[in-house]
KOLMARBA-929744 format. One record per residue (C-alpha): x, y, z; residue number from 1. Coordinates in nm, 4 decimals, decimal comma. Each point is the difference from the previous one (the first is absolute). Layout:
@east->X | north->Y | up->Z | n->NUM .
...
END
This chain:
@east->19,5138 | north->21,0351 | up->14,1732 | n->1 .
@east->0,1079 | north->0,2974 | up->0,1531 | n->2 .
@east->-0,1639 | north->0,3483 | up->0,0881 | n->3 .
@east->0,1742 | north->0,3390 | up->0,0262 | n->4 .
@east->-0,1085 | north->0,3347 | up->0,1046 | n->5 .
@east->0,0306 | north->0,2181 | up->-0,2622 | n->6 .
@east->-0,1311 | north->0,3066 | up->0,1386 | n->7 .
@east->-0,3200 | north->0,1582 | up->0,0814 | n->8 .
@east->-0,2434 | north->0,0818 | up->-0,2063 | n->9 .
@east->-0,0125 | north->0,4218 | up->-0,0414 | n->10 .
@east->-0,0913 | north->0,2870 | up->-0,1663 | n->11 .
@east->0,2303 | north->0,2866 | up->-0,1403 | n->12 .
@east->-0,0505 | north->0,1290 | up->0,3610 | n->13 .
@east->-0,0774 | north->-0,2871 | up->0,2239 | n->14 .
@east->0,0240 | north->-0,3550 | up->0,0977 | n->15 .
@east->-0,2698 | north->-0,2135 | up->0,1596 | n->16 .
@east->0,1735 | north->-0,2149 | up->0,2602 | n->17 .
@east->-0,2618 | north->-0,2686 | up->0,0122 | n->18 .
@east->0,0563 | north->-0,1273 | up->-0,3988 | n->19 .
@east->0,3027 | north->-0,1029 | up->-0,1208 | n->20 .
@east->0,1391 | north->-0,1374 | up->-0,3343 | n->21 .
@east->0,1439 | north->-0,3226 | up->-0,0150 | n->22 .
@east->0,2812 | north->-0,1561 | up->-0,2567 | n->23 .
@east->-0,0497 | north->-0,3883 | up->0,0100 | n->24 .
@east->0,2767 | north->-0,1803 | up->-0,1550 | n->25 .
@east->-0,0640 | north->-0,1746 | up->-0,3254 | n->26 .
@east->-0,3149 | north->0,2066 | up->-0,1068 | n->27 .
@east->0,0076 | north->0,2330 | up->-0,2788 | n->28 .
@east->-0,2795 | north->0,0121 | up->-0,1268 | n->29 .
@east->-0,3497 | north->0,1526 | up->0,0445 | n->30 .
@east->-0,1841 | north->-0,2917 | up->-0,0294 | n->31 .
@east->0,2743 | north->-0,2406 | up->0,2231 | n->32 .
@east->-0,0602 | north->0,2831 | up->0,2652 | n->33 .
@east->-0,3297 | north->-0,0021 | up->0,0253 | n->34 .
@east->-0,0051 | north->-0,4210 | up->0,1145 | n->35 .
@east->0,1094 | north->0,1576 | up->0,3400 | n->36 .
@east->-0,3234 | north->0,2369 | up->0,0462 | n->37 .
@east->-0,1585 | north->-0,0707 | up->0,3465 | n->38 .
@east->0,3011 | north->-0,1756 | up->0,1437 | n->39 .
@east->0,0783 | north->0,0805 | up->0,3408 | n->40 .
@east->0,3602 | north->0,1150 | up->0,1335 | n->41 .
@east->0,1830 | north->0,1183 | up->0,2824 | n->42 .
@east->0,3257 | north->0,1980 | up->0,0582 | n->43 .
@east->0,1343 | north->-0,1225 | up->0,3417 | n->44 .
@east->0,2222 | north->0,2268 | up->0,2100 | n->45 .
@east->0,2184 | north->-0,0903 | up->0,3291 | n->46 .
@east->-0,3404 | north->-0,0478 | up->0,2390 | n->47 .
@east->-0,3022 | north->0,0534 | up->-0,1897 | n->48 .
@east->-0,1691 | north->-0,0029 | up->-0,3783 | n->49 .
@east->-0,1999 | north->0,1872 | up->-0,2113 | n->50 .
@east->-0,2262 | north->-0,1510 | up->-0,2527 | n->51 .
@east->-0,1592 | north->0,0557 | up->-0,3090 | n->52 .
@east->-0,1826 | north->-0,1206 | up->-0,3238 | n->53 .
@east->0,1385 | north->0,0131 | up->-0,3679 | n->54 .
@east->-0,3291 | north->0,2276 | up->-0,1588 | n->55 .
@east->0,1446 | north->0,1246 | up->-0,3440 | n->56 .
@east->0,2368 | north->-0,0450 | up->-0,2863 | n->57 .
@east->0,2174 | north->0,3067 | up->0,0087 | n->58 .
@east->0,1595 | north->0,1039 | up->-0,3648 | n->59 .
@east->0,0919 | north->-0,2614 | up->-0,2924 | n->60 .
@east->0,3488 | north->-0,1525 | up->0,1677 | n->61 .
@east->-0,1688 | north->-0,2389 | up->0,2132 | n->62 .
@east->-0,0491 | north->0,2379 | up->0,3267 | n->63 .
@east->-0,2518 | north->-0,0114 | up->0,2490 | n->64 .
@east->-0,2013 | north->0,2352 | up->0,2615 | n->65 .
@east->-0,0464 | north->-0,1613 | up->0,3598 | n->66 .
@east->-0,2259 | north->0,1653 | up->0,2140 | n->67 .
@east->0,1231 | north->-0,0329 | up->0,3811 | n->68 .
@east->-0,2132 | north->0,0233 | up->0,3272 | n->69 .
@east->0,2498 | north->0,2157 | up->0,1587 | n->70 .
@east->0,2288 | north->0,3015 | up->-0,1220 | n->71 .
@east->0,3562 | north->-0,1348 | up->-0,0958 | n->72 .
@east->0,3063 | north->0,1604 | up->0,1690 | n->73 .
@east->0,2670 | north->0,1166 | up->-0,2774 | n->74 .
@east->0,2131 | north->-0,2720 | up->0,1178 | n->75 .
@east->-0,2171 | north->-0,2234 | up->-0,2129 | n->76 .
@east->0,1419 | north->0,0757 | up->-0,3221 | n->77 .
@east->0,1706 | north->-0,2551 | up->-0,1762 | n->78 .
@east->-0,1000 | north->-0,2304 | up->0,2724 | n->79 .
@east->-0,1040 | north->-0,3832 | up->-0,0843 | n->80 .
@east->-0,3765 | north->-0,0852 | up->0,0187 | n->81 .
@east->-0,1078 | north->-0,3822 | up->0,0213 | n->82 .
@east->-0,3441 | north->-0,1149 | up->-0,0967 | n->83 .
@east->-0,2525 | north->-0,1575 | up->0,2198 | n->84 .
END
């Protein structure tokens, strides 16, 4: 199974850096996404890691919000996340 970063979850004006919305391969569906609720991940960078829980189904196509401890940089996007 693998985890992308879509991108963060926003407004029309603003984007909160500590959620982001996930893509997991082979879910498309609501009810397929929301198996994953409560699962925790982590995006790894060069020396250190930030990580987060899965809290929410996001939309109908099988998306999900993950709520992170820390802010995510920008590099993030479209970076892998593995589960814990």
């Amino acid at each position: 199974m693998v985890m992308k970063i879509v991108s963060f979850r926003r407004g029309r004006k603003t984007q909160n850096v500590l959620q982001a919305i996930l893509k997991i391969d082979g879910v498309s569906t609501r009810t397929d996404a929301g198996k994953y609720i409560g699962k925790k991940v982590e995006v790894t960078f060069s020396k250190n890691f930030i990580r987060g829980v899965i809290t929410r189904v996001h939309g109908d196509n099988g998306r999900v919000v993950a709520r992170f401890r820390r802010g995510l940089p920008g590099q993030a996007l479209l970076k892998q996340v593995k589960e814990l």
